[in-house]
Residue frames as a rotation matrix with the C-alpha (Angstrom) as fourth column:
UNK 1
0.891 -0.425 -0.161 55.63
0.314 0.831 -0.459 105.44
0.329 0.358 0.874 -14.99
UNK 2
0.618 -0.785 0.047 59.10
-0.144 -0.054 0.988 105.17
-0.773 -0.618 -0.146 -12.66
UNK 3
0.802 -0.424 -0.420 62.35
-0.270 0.370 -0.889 105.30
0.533 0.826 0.183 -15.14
UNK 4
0.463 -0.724 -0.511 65.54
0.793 0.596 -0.127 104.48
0.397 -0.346 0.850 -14.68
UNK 5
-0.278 -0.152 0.948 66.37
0.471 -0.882 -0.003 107.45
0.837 0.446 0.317 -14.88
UNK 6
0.301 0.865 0.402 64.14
-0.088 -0.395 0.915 108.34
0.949 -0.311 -0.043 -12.22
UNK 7
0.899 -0.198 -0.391 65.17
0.404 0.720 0.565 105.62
0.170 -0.666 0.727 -9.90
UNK 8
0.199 -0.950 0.239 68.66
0.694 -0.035 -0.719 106.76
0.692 0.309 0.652 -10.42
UNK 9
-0.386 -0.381 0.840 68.19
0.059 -0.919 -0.389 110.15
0.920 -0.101 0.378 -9.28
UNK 10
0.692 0.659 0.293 66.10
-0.321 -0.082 0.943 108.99
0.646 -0.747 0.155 -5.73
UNK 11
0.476 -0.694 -0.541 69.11
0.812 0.583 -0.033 106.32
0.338 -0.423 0.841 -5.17
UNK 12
-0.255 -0.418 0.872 71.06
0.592 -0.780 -0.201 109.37
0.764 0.465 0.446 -5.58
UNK 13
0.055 0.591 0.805 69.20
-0.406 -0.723 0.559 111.42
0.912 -0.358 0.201 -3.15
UNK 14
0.871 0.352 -0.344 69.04
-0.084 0.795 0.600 109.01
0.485 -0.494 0.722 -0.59
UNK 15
0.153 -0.954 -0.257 72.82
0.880 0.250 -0.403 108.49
0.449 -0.164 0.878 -0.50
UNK 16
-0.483 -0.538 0.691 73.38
0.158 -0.830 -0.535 112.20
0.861 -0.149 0.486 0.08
UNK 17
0.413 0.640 0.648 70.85
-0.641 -0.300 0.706 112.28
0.647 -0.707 0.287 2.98
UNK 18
0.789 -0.270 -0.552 72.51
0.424 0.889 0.170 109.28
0.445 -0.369 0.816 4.28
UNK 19
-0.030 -0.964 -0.263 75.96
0.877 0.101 -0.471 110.70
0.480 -0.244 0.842 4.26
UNK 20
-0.237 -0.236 0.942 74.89
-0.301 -0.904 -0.303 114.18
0.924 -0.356 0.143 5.36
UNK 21
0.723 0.685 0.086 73.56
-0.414 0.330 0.848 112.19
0.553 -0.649 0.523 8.22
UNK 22
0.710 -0.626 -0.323 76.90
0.693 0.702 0.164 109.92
0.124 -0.341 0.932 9.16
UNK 23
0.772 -0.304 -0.559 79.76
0.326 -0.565 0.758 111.48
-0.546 -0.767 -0.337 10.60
UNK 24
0.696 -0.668 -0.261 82.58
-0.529 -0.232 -0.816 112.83
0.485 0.707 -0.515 8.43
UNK 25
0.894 -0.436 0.101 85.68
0.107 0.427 0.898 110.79
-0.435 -0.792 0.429 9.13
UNK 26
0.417 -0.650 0.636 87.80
0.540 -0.386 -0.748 112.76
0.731 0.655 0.190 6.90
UNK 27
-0.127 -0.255 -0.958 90.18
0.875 -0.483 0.012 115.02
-0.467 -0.837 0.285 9.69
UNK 28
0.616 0.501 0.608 89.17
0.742 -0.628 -0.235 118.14
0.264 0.596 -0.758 9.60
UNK 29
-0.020 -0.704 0.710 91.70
0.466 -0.635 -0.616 121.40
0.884 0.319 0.341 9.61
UNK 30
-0.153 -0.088 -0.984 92.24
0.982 -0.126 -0.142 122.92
-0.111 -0.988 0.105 13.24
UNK 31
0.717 0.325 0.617 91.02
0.470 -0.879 -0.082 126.49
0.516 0.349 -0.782 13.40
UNK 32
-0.038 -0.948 0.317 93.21
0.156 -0.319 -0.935 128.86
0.987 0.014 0.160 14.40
UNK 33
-0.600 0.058 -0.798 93.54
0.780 0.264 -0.568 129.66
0.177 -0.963 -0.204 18.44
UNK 34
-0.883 0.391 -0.261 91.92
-0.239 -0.851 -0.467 132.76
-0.405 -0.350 0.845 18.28
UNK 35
-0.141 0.946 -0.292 88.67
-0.818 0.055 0.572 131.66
0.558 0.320 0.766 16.26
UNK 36
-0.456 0.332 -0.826 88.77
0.552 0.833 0.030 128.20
0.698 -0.443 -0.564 18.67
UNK 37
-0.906 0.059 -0.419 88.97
0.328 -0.527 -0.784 131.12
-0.267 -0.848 0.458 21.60
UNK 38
-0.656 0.750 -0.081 85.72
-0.751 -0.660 -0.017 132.99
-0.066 0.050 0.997 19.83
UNK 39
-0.139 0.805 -0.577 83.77
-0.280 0.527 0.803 129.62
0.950 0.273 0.152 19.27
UNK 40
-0.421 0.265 -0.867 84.20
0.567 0.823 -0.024 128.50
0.708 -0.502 -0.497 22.62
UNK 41
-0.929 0.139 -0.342 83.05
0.153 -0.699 -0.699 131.45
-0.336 -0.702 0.628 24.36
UNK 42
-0.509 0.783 -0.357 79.97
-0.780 -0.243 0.577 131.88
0.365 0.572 0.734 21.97
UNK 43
-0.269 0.509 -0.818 79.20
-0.012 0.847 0.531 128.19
0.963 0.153 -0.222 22.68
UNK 44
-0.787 -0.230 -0.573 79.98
0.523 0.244 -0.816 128.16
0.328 -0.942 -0.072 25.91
UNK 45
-0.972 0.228 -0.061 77.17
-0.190 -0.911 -0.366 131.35
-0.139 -0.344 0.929 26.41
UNK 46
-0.379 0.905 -0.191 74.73
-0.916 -0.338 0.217 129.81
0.132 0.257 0.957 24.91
UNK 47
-0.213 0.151 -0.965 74.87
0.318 0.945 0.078 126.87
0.924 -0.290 -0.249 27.04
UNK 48
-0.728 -0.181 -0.661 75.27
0.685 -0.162 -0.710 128.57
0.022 -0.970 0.242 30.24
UNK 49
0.707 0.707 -0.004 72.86
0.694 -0.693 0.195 131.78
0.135 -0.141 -0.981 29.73
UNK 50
0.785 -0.407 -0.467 75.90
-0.063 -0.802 0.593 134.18
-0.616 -0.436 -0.656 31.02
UNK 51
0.921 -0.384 0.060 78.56
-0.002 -0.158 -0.987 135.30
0.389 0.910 -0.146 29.00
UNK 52
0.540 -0.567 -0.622 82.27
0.835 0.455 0.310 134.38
0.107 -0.686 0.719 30.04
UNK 53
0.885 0.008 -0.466 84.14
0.325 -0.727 0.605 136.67
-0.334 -0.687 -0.646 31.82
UNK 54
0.338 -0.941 -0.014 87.85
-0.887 -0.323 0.331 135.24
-0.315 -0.100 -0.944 30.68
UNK 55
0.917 -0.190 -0.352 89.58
0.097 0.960 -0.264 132.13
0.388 0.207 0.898 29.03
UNK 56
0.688 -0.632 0.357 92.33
-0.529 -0.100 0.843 131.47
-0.497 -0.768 -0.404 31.65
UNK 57
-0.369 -0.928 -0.043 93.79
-0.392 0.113 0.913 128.96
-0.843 0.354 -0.405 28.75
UNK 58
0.758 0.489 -0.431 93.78
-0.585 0.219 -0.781 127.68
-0.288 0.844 0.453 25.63
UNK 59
-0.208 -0.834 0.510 95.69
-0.470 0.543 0.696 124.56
-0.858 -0.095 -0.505 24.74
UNK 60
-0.226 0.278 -0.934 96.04
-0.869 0.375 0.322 122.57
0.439 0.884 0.157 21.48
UNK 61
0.158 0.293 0.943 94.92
-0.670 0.734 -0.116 118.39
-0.726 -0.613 0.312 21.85
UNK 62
-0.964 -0.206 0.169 95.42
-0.005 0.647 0.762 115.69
-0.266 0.734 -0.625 19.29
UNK 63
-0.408 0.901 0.149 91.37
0.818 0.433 -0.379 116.24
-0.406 -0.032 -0.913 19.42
UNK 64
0.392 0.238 0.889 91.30
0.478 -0.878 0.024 120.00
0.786 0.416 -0.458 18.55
UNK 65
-0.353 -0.371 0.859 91.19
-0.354 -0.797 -0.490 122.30
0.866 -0.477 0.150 21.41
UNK 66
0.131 0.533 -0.836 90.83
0.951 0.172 0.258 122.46
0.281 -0.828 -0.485 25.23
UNK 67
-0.221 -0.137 0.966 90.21
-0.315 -0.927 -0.203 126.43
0.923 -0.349 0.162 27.04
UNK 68
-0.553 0.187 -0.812 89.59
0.833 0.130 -0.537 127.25
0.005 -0.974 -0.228 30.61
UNK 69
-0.334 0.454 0.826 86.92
0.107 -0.853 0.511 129.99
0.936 0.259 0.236 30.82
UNK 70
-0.877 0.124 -0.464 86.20
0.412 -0.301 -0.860 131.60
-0.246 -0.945 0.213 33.88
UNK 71
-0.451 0.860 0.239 82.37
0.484 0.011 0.875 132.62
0.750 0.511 -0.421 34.39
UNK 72
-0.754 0.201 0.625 80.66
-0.620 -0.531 -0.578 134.93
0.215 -0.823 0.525 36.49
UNK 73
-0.422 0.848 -0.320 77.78
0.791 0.517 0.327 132.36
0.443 -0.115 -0.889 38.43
UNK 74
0.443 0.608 -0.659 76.23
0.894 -0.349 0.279 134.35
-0.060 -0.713 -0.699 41.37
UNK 75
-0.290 -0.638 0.713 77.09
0.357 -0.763 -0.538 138.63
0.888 0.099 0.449 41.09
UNK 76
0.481 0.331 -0.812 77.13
0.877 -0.193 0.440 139.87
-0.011 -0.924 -0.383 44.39
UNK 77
0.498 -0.149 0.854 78.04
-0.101 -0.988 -0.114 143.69
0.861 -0.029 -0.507 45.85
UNK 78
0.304 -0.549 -0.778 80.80
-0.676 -0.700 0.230 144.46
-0.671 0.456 -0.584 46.21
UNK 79
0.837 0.159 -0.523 82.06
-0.541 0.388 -0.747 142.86
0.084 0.908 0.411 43.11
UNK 80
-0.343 -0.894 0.289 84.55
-0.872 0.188 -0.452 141.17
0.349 -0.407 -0.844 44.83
UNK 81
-0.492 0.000 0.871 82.59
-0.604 0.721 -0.341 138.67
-0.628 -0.693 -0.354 46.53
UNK 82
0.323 0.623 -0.712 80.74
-0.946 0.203 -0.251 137.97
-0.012 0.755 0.655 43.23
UNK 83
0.370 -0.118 0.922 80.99
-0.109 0.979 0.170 133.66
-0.923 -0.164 0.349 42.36
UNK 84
0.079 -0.424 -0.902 83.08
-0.968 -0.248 0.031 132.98
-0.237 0.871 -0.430 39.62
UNK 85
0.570 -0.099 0.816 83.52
-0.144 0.965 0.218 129.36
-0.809 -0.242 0.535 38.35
UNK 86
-0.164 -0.834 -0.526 85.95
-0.661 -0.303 0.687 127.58
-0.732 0.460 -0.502 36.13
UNK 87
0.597 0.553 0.582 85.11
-0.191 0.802 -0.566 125.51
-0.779 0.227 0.584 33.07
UNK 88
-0.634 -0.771 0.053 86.97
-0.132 0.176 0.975 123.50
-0.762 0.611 -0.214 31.16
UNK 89
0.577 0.656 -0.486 85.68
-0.623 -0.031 -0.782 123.46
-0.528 0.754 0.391 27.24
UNK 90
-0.378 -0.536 0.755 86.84
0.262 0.720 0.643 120.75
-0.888 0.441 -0.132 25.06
UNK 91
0.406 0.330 -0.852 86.32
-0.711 -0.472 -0.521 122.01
-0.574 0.817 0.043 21.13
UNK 92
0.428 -0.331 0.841 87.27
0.538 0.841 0.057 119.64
-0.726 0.428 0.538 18.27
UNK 93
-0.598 -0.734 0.323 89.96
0.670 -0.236 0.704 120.56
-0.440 0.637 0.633 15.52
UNK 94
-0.267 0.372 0.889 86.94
0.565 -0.687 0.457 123.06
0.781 0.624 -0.027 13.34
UNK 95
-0.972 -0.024 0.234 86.00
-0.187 -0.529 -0.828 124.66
0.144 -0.848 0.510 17.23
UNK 96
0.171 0.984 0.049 82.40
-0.415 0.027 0.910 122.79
0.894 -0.176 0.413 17.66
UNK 97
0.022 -0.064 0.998 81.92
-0.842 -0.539 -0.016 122.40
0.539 -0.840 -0.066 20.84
UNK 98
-0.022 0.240 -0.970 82.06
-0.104 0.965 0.241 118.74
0.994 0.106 0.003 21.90
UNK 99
0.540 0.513 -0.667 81.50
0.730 0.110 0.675 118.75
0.420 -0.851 -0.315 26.08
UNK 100
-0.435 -0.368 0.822 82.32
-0.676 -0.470 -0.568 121.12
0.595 -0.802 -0.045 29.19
UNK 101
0.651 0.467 -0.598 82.40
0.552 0.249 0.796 120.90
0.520 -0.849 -0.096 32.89
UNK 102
0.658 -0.291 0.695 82.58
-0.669 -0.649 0.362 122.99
0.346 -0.703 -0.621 35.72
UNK 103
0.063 -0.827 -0.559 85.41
0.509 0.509 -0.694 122.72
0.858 -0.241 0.453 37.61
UNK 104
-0.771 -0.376 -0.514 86.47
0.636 -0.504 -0.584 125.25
-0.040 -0.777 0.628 41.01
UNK 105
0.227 0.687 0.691 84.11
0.596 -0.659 0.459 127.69
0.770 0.308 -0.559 41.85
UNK 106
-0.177 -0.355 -0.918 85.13
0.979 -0.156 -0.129 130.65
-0.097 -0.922 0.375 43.85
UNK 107
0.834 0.286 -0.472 85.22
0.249 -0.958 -0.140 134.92
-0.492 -0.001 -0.870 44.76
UNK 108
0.692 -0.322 0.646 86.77
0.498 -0.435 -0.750 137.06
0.522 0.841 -0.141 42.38
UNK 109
0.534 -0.587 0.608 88.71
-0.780 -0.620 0.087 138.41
0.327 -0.520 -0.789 45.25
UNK 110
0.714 -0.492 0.498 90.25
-0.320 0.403 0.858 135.17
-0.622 -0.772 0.130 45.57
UNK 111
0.305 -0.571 -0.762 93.50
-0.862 0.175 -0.476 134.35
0.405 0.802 -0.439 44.19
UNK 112
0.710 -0.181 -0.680 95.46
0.092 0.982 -0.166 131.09
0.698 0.056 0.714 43.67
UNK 113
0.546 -0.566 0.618 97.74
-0.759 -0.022 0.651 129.67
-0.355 -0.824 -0.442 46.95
UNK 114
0.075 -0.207 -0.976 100.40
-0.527 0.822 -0.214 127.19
0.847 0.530 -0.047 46.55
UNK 115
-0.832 -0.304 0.464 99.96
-0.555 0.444 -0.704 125.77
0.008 -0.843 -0.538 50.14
UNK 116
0.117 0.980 -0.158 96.56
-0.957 0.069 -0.281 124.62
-0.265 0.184 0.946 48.79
């Protein structure tokens, strides 16, 4: 025999599975730059397989965070000619990761021109 009582506590149950399901649309608190800087490297590694070399920046957004992270792609001898590539990470205000994309890819012996 189902009580109310019963019923209550499934409604109940239900609701919380629901909402842990639906997005929060409360704003959540911005981590600080240095824990955005450690999430997005962590994520970023275990998307790519290779661990980043450098974050070239780290800006705030009205969205959370954006870094540049510099990545070793292709190591090569000497370690100069190694491939290096640049990705931009986009993190959201708590530092979850919410999309990358490569950008430039080049040798670690090359530096930046402004006649480019």
């Amino acid at each position: 025999m189902v009580t109310s009582d019963d019923t209550r506590k499934k409604e109940a149950s239900a609701h919380a599975e629901r909402r842990s399901r639906e997005p929060d649309d409360a704003p959540q608190e911005r981590v600080p730059a240095t824990e955005a800087l450690r999430r997005a490297t962590e994520q970023l590694t275990e998307l790519l397989g290779r661990a980043p070399e450098s974050v070239s920046a780290l800006k705030p957004t009205e969205e959370g965070w954006t870094a540049e992270v510099e990545v070793v792609e292709l190591e090569r001898i000497p370690e100069t000619t190694s491939v290096m590539a640049s990705y931009e990470v986009v993190l959201g205000p708590g530092g979850q990761l919410l999309g990358y994309e490569r950008g430039k890819r080049y040798t670690r012996a090359q530096i930046d021109r402004e006649d480019r």
